[in-house]
C-alpha positions as CSV (number, residue, x, y, z in Angstrom):
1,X,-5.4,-12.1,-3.9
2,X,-2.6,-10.3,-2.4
3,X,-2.8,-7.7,-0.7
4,X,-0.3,-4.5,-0.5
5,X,-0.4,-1.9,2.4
6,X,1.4,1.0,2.0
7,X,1.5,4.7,3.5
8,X,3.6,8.2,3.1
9,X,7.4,6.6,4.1
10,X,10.6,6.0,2.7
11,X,10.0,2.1,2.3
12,X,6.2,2.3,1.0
13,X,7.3,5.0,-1.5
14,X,10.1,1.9,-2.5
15,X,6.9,-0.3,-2.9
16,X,4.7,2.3,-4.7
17,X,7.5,2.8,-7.4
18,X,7.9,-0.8,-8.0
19,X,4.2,-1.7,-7.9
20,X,3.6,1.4,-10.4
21,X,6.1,0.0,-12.8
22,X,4.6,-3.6,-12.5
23,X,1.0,-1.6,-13.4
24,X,2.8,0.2,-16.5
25,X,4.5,-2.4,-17.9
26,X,1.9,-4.6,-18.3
27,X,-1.5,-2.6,-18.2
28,X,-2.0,-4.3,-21.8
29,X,-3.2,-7.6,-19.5
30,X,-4.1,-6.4,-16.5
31,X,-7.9,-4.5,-15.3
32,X,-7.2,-1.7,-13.0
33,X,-10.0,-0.4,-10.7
34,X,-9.4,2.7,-8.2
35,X,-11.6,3.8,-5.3
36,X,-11.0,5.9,-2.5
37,X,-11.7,6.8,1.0
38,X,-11.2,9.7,3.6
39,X,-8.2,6.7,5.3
40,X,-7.2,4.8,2.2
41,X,-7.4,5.0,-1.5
42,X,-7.7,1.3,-2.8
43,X,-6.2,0.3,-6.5
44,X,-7.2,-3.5,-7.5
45,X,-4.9,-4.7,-10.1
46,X,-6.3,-7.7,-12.0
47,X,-3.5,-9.6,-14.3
48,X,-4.3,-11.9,-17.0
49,X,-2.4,-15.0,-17.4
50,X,-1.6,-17.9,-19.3
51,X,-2.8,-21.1,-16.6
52,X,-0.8,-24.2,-17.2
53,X,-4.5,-25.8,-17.7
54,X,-5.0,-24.1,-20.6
55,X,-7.1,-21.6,-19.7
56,X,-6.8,-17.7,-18.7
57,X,-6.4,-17.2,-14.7
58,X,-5.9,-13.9,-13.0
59,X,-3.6,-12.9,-10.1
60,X,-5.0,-10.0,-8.1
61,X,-3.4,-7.6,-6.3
62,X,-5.1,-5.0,-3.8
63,X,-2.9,-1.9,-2.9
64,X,-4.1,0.1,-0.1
65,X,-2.4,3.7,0.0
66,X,-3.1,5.5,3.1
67,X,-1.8,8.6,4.6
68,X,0.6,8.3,7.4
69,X,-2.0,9.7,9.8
70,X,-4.4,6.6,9.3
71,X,-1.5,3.7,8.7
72,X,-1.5,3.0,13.0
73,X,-5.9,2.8,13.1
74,X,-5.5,0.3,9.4
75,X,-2.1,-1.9,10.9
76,X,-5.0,-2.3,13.6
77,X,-7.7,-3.5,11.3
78,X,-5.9,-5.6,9.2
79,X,-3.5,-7.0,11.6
80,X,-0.2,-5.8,10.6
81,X,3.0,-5.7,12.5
82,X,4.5,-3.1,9.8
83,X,3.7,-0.9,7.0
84,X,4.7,-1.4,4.3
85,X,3.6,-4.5,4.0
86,X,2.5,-7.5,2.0
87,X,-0.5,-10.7,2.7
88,X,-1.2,-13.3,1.0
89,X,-3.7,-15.6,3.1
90,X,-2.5,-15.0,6.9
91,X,0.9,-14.9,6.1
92,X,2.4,-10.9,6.2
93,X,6.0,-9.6,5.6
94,X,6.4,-5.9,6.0
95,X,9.2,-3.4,5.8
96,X,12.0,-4.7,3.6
97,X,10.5,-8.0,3.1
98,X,7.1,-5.7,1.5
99,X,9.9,-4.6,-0.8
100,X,11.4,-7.6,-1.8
101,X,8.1,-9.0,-2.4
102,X,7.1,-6.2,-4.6
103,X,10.3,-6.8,-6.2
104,X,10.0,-10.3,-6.8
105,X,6.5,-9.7,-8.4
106,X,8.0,-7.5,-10.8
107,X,10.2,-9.7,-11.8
108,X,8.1,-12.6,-12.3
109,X,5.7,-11.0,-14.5
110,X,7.9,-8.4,-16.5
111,X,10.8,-10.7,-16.8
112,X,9.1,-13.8,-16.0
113,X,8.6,-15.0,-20.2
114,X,6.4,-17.8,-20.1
115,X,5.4,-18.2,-16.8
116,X,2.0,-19.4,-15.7
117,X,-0.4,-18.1,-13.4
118,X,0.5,-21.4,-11.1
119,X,3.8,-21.0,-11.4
120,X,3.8,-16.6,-10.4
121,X,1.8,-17.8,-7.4
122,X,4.0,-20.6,-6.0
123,X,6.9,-18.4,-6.2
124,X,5.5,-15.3,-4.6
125,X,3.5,-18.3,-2.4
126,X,6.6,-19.6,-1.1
127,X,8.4,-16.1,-0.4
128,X,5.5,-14.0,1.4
129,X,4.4,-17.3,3.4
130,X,8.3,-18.0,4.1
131,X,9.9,-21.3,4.3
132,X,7.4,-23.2,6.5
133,X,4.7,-22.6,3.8
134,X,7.0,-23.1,0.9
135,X,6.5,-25.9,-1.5
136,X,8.5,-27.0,-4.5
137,X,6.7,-27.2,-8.3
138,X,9.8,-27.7,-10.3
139,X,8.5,-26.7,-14.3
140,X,8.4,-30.4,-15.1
141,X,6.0,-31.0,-12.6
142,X,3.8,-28.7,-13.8
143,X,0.7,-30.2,-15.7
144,X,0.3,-29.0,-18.9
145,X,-2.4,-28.8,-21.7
146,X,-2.6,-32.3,-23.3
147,X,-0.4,-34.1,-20.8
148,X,-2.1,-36.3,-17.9
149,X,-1.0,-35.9,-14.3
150,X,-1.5,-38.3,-11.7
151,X,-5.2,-37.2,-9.5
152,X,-2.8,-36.8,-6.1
153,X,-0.8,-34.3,-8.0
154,X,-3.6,-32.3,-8.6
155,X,-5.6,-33.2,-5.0
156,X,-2.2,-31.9,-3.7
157,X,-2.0,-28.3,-5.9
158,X,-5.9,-27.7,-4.7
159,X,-4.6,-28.9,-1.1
160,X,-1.8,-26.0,-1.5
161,X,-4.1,-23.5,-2.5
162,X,-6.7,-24.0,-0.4
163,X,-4.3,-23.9,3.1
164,X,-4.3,-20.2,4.3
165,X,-6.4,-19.0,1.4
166,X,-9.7,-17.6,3.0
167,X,-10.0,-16.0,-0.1
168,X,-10.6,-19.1,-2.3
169,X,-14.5,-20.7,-1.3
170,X,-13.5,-23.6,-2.7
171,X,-13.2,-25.2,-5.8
172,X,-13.3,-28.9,-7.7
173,X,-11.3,-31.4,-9.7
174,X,-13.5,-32.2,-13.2
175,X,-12.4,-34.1,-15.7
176,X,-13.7,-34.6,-19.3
């Protein structure tokens, strides 16, 4: 899941626009839930898409609006340096980098063609958790419905996405 925070200034309204435009262009594939609050109104974005496995995955995004009033008490609670900003695990960018990283969604899935759900993560992966986090998983790398890939491959993709992911419980490696 990853997480947006944005509130009533000129940078979030940057973020708001781009994340709106995502949400329009592709509201054919995605579930979108809205709740609100007296401090935040809360939109959860659920995208459908194609998994290199085979099967359907989702990316999730959760978009916290919040008035400027309440952005100081919520950086608080969610441990934020800035608002705007973006988190994906414990990793955060805020201000421009919120931007970018909005942007760079966008991109991915509007522009993206065939991408998979693996590959729209690693990419925003690598940019929200900077370069110390990032990891390379060129296309050909990528396993793919019918082809075999080595167990270590795949121990190291469920290694990646378990590090700084308290939002995955866990998860196993089956085979048929």
């Amino acid at each position: 899941m990853i997480f947006f925070f944005i509130a009533e200034d000129e940078l979030s309204n940057k973020v708001s626009a781009i994340l709106n435009n995502l949400v329009g262009k592709i509201k054919g594939s995605a579930k979108i839930r809205y709740s609100e609050s007296v401090d935040v109104s809360m939109t959860n974005v659920r995208i459908g898409l194609k998994s290199a496995l085979g099967k359907e995955d989702a990316l999730e995004l959760r978009i916290h609006a919040m008035p400027e009033a309440y952005a100081e008490s919520l950086k608080i609670r969610y441990g934020l340096p800035g608002i705007p900003a973006v988190k994906l695990g414990e990793a955060v960018r805020w201000g421009e980098d919120a931007v970018s990283a909005a942007s760079i969604l966008h991109s991915l899935l509007v522009e993206g063609g065939t991408l998979t759900a693996e590959q729209v993560f690693y990419e925003i992966a690598n940019y929200i958790q900077g370069s110390a986090g990032a990891v390379s998983m060129p296309e050909k790398e990528v396993p793919m419905v019918g082809a075999t890939a080595s167990r270590d491959k795949i121990q190291g993709i469920v290694d990646f996405l378990l590090k700084d992911n308290p939002d995955i419980m866990g998860c196993a490696i089956l085979n048929d």
